[in-house]
ZAMARGU-4260 file (C-alpha; in steps of 0.2 Angstrom, whole numbers, plus 5000, padded with zeros to 4 digits):
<rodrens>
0) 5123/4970/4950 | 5124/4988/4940 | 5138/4998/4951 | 5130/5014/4956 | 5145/5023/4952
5) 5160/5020/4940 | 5173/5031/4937 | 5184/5027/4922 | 5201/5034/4918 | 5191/5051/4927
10) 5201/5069/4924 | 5200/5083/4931 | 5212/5098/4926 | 5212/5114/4935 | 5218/5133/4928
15) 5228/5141/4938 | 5233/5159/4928 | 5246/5153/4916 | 5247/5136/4929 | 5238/5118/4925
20) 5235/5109/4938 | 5231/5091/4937 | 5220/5085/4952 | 5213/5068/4942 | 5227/5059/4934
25) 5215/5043/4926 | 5206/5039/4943 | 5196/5022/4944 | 5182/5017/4956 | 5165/5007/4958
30) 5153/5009/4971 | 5139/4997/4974 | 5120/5000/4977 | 5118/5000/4995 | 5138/5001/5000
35) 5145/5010/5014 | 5163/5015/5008 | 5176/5028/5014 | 5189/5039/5003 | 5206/5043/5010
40) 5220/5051/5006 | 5234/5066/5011 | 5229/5083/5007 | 5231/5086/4990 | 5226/5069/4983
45) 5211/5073/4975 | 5197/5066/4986 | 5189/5081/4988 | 5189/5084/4971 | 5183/5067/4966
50) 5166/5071/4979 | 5165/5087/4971 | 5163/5079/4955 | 5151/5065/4960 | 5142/5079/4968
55) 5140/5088/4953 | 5149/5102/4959 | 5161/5103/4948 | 5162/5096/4929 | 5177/5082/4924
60) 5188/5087/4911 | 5190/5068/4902 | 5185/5049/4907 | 5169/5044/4912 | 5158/5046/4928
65) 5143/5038/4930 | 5131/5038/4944 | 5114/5030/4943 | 5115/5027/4923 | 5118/5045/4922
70) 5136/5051/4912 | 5138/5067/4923 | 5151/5072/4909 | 5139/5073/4896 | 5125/5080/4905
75) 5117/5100/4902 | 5113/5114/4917 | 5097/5108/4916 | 5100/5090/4919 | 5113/5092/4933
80) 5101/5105/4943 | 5089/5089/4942 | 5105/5076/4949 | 5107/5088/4964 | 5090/5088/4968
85) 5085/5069/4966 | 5098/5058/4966 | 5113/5064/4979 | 5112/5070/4995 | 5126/5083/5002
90) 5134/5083/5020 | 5147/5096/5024 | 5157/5095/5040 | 5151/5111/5044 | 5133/5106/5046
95) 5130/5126/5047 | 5131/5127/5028 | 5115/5114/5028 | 5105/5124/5042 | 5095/5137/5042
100) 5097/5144/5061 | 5079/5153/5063 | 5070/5138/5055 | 5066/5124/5068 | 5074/5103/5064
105) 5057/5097/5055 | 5058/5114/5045 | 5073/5114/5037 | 5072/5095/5035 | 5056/5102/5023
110) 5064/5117/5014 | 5071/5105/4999 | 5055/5094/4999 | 5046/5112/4997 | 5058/5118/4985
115) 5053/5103/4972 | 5035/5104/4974 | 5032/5090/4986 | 5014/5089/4993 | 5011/5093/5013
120) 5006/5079/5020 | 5022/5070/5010 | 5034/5084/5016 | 5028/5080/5034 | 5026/5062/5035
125) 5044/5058/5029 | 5051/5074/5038 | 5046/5066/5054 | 5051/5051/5047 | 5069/5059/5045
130) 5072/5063/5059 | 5066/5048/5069 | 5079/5039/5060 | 5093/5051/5064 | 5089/5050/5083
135) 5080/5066/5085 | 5062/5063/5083 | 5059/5072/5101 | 5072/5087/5097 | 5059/5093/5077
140) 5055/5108/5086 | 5069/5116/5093 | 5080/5130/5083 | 5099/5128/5078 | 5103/5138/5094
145) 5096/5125/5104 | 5105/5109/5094 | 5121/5104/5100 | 5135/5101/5085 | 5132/5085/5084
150) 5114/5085/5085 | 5113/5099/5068 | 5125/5085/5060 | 5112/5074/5062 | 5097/5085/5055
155) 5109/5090/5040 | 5110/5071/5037 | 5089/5072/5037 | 5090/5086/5026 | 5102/5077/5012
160) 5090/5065/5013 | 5073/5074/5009 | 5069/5072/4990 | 5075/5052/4994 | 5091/5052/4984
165) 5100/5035/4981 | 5118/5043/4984 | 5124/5052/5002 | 5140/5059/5000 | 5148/5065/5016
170) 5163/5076/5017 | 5172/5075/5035 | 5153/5073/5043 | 5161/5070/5061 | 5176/5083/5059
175) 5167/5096/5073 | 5163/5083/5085 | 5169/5071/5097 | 5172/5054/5097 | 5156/5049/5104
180) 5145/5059/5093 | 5155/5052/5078 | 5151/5034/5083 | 5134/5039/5085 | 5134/5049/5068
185) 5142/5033/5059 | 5130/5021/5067 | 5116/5033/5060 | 5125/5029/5043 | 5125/5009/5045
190) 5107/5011/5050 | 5102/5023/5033 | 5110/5009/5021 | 5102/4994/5032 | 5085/5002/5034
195) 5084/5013/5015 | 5097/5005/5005 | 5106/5022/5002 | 5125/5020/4997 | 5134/5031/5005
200) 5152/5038/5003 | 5161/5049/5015 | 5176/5057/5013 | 5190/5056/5026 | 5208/5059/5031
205) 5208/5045/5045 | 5216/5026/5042 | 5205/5020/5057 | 5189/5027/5048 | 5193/5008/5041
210) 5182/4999/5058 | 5167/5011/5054 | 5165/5005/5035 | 5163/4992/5025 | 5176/4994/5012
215) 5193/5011/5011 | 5199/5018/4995 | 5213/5026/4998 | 5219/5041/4984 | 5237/5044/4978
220) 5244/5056/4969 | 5224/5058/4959 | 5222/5039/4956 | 5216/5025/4968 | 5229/5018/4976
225) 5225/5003/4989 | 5209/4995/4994 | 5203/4990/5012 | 5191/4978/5013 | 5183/4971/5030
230) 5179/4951/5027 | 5171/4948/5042 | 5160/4958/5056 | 5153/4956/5071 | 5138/4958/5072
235) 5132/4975/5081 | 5115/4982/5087 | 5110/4997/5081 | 5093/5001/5082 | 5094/5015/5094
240) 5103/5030/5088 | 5103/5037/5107 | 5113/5024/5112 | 5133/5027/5113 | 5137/5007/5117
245) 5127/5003/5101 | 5138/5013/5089 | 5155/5005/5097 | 5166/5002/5080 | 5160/4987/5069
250) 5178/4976/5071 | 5182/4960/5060 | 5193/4955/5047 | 5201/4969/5036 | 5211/4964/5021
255) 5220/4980/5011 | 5223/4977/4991 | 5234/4987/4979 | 5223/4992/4965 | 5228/4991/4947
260) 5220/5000/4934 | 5213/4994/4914 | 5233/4998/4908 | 5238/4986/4920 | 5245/5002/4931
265) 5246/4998/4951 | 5254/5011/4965 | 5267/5002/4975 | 5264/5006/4993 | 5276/5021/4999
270) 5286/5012/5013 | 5289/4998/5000 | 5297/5009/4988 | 5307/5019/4999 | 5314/5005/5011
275) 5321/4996/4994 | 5327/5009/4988 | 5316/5008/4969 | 5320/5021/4958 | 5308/5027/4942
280) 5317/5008/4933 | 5313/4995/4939 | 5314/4974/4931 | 5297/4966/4932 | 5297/4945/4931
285) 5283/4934/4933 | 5290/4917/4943 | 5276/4906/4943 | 5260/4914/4951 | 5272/4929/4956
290) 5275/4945/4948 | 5293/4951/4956 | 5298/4969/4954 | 5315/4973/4958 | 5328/4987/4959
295) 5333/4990/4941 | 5351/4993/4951 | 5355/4976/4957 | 5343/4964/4951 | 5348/4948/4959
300) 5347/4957/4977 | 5333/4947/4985 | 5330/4959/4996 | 5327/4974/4982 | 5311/4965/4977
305) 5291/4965/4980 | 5283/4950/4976 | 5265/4949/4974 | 5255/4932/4971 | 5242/4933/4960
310) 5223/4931/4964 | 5211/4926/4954 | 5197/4926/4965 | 5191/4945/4963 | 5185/4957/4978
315) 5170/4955/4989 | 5154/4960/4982 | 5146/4975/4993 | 5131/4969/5001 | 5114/4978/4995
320) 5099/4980/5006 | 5086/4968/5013 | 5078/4960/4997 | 5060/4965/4995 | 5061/4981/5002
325) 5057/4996/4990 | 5069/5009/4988 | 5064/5028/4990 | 5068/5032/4975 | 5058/5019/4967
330) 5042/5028/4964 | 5024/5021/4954
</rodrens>
């Protein structure tokens, strides 16, 4: 299966004055059609800027991004207007920035449908549609004044799906609510990539986001730095967005992986580093299916070492949506 995105060796360089600043320093990443995936990392790390990028808000500087076939690198104006209006689908955490408060819920869940042209009786049958499947079929009247924060979050999720694209990306989506409402928010999410095979990517600074996903890429330093990957789930109802005890965290087996690049370049986990006391040399010896690093200071010191046992097995192939149902942006 074609990824829907891959970023190779991706760059992104800002100016600051006389200042460069280097936000991207050779990042790696695949996401699969139909995947549910989280991106993590410390302020700084560069996760905000990798969205931006995928969200064709801002341009790379060097590597390649690809998302549905299309090199976002080389694409003109006129070709990126048309990737934000059909293929990728904005949430913000502030859902204010995705409302318009004097229009009703089935209203501004139209405006982008209007906006490209979309015939009426198409712009209302899959507006309703919307917002059936965000919970808030019986709320399409009511203004912004009269949603609560969670329920606009939930309508700007109906609005970034309009024009259908095959891409959500969600930056902190439940960072102005409480915990409940996230569960319901993420459940929402399970439901969109079970029911519409949308892959779906959210930004976030919280570890535990791990139980509500399918698979955690954790950024370092401007480069993807571990993997978490949950093997097995149990298996949770979610067929009414309403319902709190439905969108309870999705537990099972997680597994987290350092990930090493094409050159064959890994990032060594932080507490590893620091607790052996690795400094910038260090020796590197393969002993059988092992590749032991050690302190470049006292090599024969077992316990200035990491050991890791190689796998040949590869990662877990993201699941895609039901076979045999047609994908919204599969038009005749």
């Amino acid at each position: 299966m074609e990824p829907l995105i891959l970023c190779d060796n991706l760059v992104k360089i800002y100016k600051v004055a006389d200042l460069e600043v280097v936000a991207l320093q050779g990042l790696d990443l695949t996401v699969a059609p139909g995947e549910l995936m989280a991106i993590i990392g410390n302020s700084g790390s560069g996760k905000s800027t990798l969205l931006n990028i995928l969200g064709g808000l801002d341009r790379p500087s060097a590597g390649r991004v690809l998302v549905g076939g299309r090199d976002l690198l080389k694409t003109d104006d006129a070709g990126m207007v048309e990737y934000k209006r059909e293929t990728v689908g904005f949430v913000w955490q502030q859902s204010s920035r995705n409302l318009i408060p004097y229009l009703s819920a089935l209203e501004n869940v139209q405006i982008p449908m209007l906006l490209a042209g979309r015939p009426s009786r198409e712009r209302r049958e899959w507006s309703n549609e919307l917002l059936e499947a965000v919970g808030l079929g019986h709320r399409r009247t009511h203004r912004l004044s009269q949603l609560s924060g969670g329920e606009q979050q939930r309508v700007a999720i109906a609005i970034a799906l309009a024009n259908r694209p095959p891409l959500l990306l969600a930056d902190e989506p439940t960072g102005e609510v409480d915990t409940a409402t996230a569960g319901v928010i993420y459940g929402i999410f399970r439901r969109l990539v079970a029911d519409y095979g949308t892959t779906i990517v959210i930004v976030s600074h919280d570890p535990g986001i791990a139980v509500r996903v399918d698979r955690v890429v954790r950024i370092r330093d401007g480069r993807t730095s571990t993997e978490t990957v949950r093997r097995a789930t149990a298996t949770a109802d979610i067929a009414n967005p309403e319902g709190e005890g439905e969108h309870a965290p999705v537990h099972g087996t997680h597994e987290e992986f350092t990930v090493m690049d094409a050159a064959g370049r890994l990032q060594l986990p932080r507490e590893m580093v620091e607790q052996l006391g690795l400094g910038r040399r260090v020796r590197v010896e393969l002993d059988g299916s092992q590749i032991v690093v050690r302190a470049a200071s006292d090599g024969s010191t077992p316990n200035g070492a990491i050991s890791t046992t190689a796998d040949k097995s590869g990662g877990p192939t993201p699941a895609a949506a039901p076979a045999g149902k047609r994908r919204w942006w599969q038009r005749s």
